[in-house]
Backbone as JSON, one array per atom type, in Angstrom:
{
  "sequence": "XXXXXXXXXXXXXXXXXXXXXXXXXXXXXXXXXXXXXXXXXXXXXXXXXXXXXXXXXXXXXXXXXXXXXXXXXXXXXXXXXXXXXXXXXXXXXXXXXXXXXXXXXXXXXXXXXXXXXXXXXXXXXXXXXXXXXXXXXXXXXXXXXXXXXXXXXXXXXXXXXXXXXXXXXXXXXXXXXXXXXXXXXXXXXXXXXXXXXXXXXXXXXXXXXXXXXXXXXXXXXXXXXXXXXXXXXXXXXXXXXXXXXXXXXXXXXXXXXXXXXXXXXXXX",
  "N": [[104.78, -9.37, 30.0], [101.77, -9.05, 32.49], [99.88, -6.1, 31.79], [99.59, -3.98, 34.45], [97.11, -2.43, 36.15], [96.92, 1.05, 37.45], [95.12, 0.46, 39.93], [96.41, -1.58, 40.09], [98.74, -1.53, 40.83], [98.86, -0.18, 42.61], [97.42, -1.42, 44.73], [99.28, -4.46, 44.77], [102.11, -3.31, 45.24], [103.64, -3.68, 47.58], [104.13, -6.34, 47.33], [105.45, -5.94, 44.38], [107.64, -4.62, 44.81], [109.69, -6.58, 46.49], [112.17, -8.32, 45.58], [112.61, -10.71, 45.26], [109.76, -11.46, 44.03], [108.39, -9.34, 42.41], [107.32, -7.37, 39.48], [107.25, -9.58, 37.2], [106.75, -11.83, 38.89], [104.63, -11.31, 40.29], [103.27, -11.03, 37.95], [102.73, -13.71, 37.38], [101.43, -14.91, 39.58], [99.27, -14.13, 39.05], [98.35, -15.27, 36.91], [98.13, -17.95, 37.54], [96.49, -21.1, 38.63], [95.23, -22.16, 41.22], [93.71, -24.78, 42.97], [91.83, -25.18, 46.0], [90.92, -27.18, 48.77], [88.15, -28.21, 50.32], [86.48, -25.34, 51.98], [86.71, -24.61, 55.1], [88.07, -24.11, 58.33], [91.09, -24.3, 57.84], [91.08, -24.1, 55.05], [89.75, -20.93, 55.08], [91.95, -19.46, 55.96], [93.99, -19.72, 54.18], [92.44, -19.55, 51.45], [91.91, -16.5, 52.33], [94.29, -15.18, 52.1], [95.88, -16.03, 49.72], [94.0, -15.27, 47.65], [93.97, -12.38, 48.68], [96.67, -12.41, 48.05], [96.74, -12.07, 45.03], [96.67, -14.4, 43.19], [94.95, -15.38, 40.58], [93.6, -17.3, 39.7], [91.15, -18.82, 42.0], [89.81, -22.2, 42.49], [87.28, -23.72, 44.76], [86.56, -26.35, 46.81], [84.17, -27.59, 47.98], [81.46, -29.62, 50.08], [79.55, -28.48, 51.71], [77.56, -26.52, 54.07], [77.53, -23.75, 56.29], [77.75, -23.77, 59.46], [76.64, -22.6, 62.49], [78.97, -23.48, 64.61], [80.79, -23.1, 63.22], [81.94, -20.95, 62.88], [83.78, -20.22, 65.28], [86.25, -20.58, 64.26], [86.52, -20.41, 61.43], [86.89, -18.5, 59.5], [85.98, -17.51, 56.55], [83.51, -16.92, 56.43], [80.55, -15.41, 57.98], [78.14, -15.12, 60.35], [75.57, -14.16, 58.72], [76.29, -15.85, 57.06], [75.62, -18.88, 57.72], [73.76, -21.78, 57.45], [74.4, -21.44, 54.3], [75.76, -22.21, 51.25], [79.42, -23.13, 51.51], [81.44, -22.59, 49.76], [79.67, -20.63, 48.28], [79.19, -18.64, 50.26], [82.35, -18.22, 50.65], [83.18, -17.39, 48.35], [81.85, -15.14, 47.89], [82.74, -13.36, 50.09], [85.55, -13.67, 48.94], [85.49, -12.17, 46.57], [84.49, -10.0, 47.59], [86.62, -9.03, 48.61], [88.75, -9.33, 46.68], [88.66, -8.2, 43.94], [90.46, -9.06, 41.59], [90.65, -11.71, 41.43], [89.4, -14.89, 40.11], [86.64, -16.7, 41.38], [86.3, -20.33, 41.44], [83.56, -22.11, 41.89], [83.29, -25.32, 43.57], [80.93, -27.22, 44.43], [80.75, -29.75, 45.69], [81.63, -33.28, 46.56], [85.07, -34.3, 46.32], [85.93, -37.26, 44.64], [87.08, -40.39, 43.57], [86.03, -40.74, 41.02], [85.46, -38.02, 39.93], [87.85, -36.56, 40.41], [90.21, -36.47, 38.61], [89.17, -34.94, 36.54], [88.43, -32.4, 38.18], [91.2, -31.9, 39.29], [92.99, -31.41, 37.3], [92.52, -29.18, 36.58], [94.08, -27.33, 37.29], [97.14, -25.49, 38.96], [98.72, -26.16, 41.14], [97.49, -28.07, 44.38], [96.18, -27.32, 47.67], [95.55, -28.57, 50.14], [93.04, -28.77, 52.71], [90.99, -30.01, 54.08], [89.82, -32.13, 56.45], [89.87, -34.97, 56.72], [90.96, -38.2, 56.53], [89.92, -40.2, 54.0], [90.15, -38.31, 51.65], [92.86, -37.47, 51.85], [94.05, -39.09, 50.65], [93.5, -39.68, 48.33], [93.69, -37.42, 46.77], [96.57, -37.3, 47.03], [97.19, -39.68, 45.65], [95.85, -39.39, 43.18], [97.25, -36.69, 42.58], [100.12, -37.78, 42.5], [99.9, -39.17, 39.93], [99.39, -37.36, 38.21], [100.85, -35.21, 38.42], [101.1, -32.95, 40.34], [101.45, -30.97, 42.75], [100.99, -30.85, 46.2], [99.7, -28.48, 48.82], [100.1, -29.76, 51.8], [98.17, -29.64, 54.87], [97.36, -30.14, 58.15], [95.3, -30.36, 61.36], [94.45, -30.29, 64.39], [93.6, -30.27, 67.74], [95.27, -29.1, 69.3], [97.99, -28.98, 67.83], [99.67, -28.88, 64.46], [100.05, -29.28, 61.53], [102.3, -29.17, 58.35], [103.85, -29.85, 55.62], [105.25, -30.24, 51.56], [104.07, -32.14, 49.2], [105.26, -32.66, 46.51], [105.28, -34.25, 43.28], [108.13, -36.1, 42.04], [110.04, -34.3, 43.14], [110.18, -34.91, 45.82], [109.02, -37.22, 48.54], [105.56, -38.37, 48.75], [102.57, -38.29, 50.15], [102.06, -41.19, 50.72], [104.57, -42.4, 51.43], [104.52, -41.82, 53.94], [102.58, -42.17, 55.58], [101.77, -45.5, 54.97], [99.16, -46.33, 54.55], [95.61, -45.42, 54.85], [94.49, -44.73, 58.46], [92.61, -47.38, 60.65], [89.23, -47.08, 61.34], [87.86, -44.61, 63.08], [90.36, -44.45, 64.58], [92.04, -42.0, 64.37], [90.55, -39.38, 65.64], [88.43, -36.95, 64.52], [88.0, -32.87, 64.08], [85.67, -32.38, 64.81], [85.23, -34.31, 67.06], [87.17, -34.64, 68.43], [88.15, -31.45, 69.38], [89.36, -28.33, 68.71], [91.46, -25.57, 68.82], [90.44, -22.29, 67.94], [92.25, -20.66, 67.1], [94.3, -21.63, 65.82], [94.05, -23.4, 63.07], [94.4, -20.68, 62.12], [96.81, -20.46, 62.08], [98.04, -22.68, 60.91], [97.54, -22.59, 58.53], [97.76, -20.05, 57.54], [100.85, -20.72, 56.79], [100.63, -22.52, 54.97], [99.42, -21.21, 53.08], [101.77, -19.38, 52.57], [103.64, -21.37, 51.73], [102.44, -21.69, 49.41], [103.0, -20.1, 47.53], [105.39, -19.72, 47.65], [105.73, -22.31, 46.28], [104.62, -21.42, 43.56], [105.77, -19.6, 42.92], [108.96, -20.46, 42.4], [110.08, -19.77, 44.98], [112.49, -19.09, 47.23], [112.66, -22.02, 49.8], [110.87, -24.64, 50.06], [108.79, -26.63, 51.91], [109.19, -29.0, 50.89], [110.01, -32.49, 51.13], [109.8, -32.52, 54.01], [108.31, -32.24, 56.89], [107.02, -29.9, 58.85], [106.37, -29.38, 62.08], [103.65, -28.19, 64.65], [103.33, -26.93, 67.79], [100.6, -25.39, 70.06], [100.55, -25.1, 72.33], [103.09, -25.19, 73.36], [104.21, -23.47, 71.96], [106.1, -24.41, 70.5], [107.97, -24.58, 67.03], [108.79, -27.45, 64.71], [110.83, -29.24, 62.81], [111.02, -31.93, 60.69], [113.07, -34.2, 58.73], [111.79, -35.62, 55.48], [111.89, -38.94, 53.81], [112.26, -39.89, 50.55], [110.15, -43.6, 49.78], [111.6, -46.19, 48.71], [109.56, -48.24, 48.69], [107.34, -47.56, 48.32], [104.27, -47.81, 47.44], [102.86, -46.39, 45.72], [104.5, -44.24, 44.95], [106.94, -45.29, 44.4], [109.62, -47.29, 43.46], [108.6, -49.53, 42.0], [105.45, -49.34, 41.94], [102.51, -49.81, 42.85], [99.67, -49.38, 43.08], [97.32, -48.22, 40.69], [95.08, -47.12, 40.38], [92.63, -44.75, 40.99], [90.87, -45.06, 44.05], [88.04, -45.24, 46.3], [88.21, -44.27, 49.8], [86.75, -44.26, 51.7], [85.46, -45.76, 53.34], [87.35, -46.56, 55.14], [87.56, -44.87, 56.92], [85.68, -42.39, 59.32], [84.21, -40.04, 57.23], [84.45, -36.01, 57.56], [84.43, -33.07, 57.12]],
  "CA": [[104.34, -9.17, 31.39], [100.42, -8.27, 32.95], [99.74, -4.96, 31.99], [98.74, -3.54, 35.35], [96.21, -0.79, 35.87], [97.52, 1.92, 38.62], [95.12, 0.34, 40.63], [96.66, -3.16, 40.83], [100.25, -1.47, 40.86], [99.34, -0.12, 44.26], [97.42, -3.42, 45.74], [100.56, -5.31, 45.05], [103.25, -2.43, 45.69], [104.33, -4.43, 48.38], [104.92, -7.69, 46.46], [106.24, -5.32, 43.19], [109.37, -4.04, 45.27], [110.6, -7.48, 46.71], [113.5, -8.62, 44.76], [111.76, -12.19, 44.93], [108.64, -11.37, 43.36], [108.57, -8.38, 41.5], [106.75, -7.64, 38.25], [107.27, -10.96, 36.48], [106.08, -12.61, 40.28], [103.34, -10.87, 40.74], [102.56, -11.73, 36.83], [102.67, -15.39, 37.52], [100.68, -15.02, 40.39], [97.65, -13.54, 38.61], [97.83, -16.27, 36.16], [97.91, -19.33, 38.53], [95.09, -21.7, 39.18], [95.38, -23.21, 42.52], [92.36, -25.48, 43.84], [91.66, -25.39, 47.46], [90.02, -28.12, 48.79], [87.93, -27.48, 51.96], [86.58, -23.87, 52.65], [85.93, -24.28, 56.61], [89.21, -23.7, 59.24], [92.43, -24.32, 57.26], [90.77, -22.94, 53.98], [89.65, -19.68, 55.04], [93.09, -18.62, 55.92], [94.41, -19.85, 53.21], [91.68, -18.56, 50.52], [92.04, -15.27, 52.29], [95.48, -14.85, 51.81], [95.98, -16.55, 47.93], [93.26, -13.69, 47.07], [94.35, -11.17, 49.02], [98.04, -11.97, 47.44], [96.61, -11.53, 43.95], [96.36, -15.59, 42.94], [94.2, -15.02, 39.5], [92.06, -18.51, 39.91], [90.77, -20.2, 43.03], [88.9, -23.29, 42.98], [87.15, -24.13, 45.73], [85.89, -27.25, 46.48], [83.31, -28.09, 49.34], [80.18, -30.03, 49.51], [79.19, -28.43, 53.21], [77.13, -25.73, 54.61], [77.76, -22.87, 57.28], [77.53, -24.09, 60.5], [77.01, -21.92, 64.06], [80.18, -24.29, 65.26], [82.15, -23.17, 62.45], [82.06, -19.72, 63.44], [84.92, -20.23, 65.98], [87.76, -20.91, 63.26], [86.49, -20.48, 60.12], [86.74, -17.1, 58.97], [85.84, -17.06, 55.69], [82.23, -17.04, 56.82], [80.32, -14.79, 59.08], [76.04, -14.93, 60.77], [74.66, -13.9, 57.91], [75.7, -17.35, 56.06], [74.78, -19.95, 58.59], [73.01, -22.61, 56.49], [74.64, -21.0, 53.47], [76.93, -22.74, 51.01], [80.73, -22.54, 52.18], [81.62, -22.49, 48.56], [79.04, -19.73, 47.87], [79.8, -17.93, 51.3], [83.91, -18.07, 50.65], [83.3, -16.69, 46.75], [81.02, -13.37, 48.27], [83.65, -12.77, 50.91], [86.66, -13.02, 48.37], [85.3, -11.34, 45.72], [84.48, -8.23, 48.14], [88.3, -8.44, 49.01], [89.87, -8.58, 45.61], [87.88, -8.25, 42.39], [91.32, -9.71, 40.67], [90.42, -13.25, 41.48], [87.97, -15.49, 39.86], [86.32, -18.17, 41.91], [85.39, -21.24, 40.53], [83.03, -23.24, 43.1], [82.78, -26.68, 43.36], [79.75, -27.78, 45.16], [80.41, -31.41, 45.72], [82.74, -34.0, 47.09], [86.17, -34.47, 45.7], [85.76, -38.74, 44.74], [87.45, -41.11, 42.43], [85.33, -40.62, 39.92], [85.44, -36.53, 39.69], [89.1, -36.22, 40.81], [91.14, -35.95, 37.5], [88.62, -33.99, 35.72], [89.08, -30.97, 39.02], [92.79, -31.2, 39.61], [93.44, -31.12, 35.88], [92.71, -27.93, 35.93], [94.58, -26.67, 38.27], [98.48, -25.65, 38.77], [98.45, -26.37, 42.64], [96.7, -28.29, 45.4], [96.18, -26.76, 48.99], [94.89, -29.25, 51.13], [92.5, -27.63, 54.04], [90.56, -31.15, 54.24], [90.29, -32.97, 57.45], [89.92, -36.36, 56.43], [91.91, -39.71, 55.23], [89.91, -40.44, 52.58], [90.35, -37.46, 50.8], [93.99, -36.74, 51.53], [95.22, -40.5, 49.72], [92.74, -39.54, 47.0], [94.15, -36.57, 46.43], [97.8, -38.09, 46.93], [97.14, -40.56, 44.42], [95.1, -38.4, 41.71], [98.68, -35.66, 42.51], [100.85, -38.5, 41.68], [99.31, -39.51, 38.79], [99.06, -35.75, 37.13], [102.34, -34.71, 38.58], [100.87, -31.89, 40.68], [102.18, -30.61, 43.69], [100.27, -30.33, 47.17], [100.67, -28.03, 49.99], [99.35, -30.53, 52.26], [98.42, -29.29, 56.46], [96.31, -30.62, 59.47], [95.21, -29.68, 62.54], [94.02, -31.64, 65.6], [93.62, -29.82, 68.99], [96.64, -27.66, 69.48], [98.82, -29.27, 67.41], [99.44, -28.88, 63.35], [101.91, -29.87, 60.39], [102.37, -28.97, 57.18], [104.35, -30.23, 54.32], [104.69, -29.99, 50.54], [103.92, -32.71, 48.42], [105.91, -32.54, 44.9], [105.81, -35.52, 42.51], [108.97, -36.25, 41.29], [110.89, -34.02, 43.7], [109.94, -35.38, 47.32], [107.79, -37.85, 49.22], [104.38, -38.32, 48.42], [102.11, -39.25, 51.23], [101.98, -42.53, 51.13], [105.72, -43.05, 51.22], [105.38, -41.14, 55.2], [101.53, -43.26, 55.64], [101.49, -46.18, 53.5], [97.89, -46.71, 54.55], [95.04, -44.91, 55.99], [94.34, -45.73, 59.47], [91.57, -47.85, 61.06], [87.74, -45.95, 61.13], [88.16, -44.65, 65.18], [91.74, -44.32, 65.08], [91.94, -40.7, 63.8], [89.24, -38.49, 65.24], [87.94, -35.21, 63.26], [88.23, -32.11, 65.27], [84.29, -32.45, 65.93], [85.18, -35.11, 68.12], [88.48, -34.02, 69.43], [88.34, -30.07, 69.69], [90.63, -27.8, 68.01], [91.57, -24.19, 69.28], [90.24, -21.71, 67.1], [93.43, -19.72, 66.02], [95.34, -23.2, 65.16], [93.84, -23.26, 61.73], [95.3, -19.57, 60.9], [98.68, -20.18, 62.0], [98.9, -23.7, 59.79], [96.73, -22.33, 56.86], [98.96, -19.16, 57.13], [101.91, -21.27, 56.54], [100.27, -23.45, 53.93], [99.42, -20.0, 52.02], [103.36, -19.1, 52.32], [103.92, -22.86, 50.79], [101.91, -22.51, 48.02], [103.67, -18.72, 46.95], [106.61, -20.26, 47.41], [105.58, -22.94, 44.67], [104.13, -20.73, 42.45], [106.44, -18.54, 42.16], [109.95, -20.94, 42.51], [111.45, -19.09, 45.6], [112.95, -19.72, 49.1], [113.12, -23.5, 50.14], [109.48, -25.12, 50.18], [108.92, -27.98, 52.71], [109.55, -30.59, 50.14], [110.59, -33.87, 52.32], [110.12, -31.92, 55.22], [107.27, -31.97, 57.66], [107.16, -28.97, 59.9], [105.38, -29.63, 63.19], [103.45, -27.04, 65.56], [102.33, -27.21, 68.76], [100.66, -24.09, 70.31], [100.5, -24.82, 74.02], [104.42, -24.97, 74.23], [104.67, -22.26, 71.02], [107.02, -24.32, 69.24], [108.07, -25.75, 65.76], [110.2, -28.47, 64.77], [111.38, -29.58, 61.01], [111.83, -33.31, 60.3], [113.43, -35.06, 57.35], [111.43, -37.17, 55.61], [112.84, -39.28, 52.16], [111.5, -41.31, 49.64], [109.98, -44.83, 50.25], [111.23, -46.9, 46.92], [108.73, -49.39, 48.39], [106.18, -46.82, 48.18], [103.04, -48.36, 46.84], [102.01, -44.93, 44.7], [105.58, -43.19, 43.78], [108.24, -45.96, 44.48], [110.45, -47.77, 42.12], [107.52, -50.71, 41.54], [104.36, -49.04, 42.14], [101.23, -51.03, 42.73], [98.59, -48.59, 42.71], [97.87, -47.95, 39.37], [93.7, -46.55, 39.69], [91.65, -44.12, 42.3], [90.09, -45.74, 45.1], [87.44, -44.17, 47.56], [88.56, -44.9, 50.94], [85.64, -43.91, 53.15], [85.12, -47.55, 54.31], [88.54, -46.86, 56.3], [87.93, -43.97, 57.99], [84.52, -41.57, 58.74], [84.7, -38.53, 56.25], [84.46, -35.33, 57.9], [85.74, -31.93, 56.66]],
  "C": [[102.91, -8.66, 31.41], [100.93, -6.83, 32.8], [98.88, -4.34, 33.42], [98.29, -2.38, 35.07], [96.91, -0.09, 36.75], [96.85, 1.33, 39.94], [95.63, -1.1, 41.22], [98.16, -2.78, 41.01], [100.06, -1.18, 42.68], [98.34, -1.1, 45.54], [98.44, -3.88, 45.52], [101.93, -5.03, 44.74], [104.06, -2.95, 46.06], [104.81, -5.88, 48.05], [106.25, -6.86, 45.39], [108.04, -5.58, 43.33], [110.05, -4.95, 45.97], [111.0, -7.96, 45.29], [113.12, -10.14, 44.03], [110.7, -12.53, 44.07], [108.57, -10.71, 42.18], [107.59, -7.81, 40.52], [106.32, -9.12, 37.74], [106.46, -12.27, 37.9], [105.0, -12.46, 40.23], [102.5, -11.55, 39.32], [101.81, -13.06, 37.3], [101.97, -15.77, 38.76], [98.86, -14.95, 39.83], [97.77, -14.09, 37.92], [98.17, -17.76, 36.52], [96.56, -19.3, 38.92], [95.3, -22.16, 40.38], [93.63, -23.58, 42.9], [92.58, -25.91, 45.36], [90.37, -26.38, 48.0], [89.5, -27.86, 50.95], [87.68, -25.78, 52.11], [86.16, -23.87, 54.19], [87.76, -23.83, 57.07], [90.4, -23.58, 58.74], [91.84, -23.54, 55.51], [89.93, -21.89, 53.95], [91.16, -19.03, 54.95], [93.44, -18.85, 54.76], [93.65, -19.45, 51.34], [91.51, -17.43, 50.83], [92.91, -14.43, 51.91], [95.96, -14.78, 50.44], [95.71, -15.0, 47.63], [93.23, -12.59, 47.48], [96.07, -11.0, 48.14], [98.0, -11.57, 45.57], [96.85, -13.21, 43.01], [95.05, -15.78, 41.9], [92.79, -15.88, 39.24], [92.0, -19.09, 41.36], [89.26, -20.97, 43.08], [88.92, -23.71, 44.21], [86.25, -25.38, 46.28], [85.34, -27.6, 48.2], [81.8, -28.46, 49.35], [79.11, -29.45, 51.01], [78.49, -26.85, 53.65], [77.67, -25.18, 55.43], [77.14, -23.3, 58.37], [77.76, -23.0, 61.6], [78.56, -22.09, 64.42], [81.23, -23.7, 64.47], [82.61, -22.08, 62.83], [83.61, -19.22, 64.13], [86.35, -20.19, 65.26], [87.3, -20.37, 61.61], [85.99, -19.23, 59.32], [86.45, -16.72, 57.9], [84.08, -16.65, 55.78], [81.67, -16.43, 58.2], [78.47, -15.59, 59.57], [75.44, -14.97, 59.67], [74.81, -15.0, 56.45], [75.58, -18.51, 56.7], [73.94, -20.46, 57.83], [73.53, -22.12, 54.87], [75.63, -22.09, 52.56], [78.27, -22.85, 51.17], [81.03, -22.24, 50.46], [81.02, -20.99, 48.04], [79.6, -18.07, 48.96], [81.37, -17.39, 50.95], [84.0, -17.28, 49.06], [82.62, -15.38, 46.9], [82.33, -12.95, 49.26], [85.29, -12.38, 49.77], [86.43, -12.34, 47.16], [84.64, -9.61, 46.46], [86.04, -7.97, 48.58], [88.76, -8.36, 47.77], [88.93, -8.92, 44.22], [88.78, -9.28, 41.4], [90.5, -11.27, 40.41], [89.27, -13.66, 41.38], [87.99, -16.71, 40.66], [85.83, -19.11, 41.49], [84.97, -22.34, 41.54], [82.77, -24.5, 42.61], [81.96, -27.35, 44.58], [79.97, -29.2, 45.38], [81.9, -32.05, 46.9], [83.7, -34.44, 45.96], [86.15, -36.54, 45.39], [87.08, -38.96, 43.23], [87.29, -40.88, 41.11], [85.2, -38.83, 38.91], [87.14, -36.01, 39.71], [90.05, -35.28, 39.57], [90.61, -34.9, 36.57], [88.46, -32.55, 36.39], [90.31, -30.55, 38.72], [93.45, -31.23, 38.2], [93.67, -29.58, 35.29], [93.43, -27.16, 36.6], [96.3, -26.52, 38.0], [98.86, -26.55, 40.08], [97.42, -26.64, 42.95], [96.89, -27.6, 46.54], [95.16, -27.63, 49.45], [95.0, -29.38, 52.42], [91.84, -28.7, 54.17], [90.98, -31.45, 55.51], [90.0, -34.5, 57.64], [90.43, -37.19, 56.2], [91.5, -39.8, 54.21], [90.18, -39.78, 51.31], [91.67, -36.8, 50.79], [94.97, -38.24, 51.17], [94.55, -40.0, 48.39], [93.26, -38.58, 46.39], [95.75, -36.71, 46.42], [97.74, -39.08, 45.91], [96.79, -40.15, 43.42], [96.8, -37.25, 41.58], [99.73, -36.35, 41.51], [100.96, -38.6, 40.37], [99.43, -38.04, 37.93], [100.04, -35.24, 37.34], [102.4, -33.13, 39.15], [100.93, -31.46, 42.03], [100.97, -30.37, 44.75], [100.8, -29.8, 48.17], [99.17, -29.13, 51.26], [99.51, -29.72, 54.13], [97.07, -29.73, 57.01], [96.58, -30.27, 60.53], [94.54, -30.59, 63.77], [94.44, -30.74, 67.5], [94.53, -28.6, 69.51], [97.6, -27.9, 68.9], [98.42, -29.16, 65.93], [100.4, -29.32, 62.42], [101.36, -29.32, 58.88], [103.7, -29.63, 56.47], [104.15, -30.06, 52.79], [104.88, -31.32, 49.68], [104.23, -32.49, 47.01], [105.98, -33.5, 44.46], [107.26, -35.23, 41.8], [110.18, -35.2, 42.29], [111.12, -34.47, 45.28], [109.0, -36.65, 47.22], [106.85, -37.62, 48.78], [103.54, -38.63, 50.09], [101.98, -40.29, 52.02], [103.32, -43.28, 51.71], [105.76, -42.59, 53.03], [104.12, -42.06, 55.65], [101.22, -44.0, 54.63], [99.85, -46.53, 53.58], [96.88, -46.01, 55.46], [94.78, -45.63, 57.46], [92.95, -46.36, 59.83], [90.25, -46.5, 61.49], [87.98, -46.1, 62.77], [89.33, -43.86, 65.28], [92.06, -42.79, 65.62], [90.61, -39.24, 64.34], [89.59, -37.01, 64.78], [88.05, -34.36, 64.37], [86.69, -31.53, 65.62], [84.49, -33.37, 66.92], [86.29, -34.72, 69.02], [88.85, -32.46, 70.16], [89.18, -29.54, 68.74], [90.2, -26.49, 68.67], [91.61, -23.33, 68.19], [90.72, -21.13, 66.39], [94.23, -20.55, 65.44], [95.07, -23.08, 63.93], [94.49, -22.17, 61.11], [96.45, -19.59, 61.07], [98.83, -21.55, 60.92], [98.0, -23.05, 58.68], [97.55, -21.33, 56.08], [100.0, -19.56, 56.45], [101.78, -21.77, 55.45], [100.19, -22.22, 52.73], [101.19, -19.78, 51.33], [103.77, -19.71, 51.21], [103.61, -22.01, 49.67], [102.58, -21.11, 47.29], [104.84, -19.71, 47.02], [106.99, -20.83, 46.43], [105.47, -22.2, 43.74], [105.13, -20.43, 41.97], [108.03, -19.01, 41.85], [110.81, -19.94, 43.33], [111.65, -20.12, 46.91], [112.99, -21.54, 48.7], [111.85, -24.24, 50.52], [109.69, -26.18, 50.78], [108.57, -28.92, 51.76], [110.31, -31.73, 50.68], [110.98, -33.3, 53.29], [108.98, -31.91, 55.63], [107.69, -30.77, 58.89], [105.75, -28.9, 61.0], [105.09, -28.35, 63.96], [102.79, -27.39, 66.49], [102.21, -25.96, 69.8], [100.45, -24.38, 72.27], [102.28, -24.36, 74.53], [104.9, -23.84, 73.01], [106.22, -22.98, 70.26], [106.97, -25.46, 67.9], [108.92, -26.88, 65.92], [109.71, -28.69, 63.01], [111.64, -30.93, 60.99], [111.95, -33.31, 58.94], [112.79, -35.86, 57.32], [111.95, -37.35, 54.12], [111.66, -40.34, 51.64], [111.42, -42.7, 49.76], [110.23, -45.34, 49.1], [110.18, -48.13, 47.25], [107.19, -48.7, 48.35], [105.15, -47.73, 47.25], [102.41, -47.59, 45.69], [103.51, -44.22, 44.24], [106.95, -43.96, 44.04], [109.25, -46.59, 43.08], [109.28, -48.76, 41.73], [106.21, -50.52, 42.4], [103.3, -50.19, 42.12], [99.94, -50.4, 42.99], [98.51, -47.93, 41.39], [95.9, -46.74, 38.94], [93.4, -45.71, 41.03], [90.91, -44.83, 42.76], [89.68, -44.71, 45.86], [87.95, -44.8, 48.37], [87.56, -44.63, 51.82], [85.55, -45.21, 54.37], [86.14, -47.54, 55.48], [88.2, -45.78, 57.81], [86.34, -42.7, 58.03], [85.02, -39.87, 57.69], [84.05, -37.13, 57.08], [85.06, -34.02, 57.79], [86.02, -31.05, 57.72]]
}
């Protein structure tokens, strides 16, 4: 087991003494990698939380500056990084919250070509992304490596989450076998989003990914859980495996990484 110091026994006191976690939990917490993709609205909460729960690595991957606009949702970032890196910004903010956790920034865009050589290193995905192209790419690179995503989106007042497990659930593709038409889909620069939406699904997505880590409770594995905050409620669907799935069926036919941008504009 981590030898803790006295002062990491009483930061994660409150993990220690659940029955769920414990010692040996908390261990296996502080030696998990998880890569978070996206530090703006869905990955602040969710990189605040990881490293506030004591989550030993986070990669963070974003190729995007601090925007005024972001301000409204995206808490990992205050004024004083406006034009700043989010990557750089989100690694000063969680390293003044928990010394435990090392950040490892990734300055760029997540592609074809970079994919397997990120999520390789990783135990867990958390995908805070608001794009198509980058949530088949990352569904297909998962597949392929056999690495679990806590996948969530957001869109105006409404959100979802799910967990992506190879080999125990659905994959993406098996619930969208194809991204949709460039238009179809807009980003929530074009559509809006309400500024606390991101921490209630990122919140959730955090939950997820403890959940994984650590093998407790009942993780939305072939389950999408829907939110919509004007009427304040959830809902749970079933979803099952497509064997005509194109990426995790019985006779696959994706066999390499493809960019998809051409389908859809990229926007995080």
């Amino acid at each position: 087991m981590f030898n803790f110091s006295n002062e990491q026994i009483e930061r994660y006191s409150r993990h220690i003494i659940l029955k769920e976690v414990g010692g040996m939990g908390q261990t296996r917490l502080l030696e998990s990698k998880v890569l978070l993709i996206g530090a703006g609205g869905l990955g602040s909460p969710i990189g605040m939380y990881l490293a506030a729960a004591g989550v030993g690595t986070l990669g963070i991957i974003d190729d995007d500056v601090v925007d005024l606009s972001n301000l409204q949702r995206q808490i990992l970032h205050g004024i004083s990084d406006v034009g700043v890196s989010k990557t750089k910004s989100a690694e000063a903010t969680i390293a003044e919250m928990n010394p435990d956790v090392k950040v490892i920034p990734h300055n760029e865009r997540i592609n074809s070509e970079n994919a397997f050589g990120i999520l390789e290193q990783y135990d867990l995905i958390v995908d805070g992304c608001d794009n198509f192209p980058t949530r088949y790419l990352l569904n297909d690179a998962s597949v392929m490596l056999g690495k679990p995503i806590v996948h969530g989106s957001i869109s105006q007042f409404e959100g979802q989450v799910t967990v992506l497990y190879p080999g125990k659930g659905p994959c993406y593709r098996c619930i969208f076998s194809e991204p949709p038409p460039q238009g179809m889909a807009p980003s929530c620069q074009e559509a809006g989003v309400l500024g606390v939406l991101p921490g209630i699904i990122g919140t959730i997505q955090a939950v997820e990914a403890i959940k994984v880590l650590l093998d407790i409770g009942d993780p939305l594995i072939g389950s999408l859980l829907l939110f919509d905050a004007l009427s304040m409620e959830f809902n749970r669907l079933k979803l099952r495996q497509n064997s005509d799935c194109p990426m995790c069926g019985e006779n696959p036919t994706i066999h390499e990484l493809i960019d998809y941008e051409e389908f859809c504009e990229v926007r995080w």
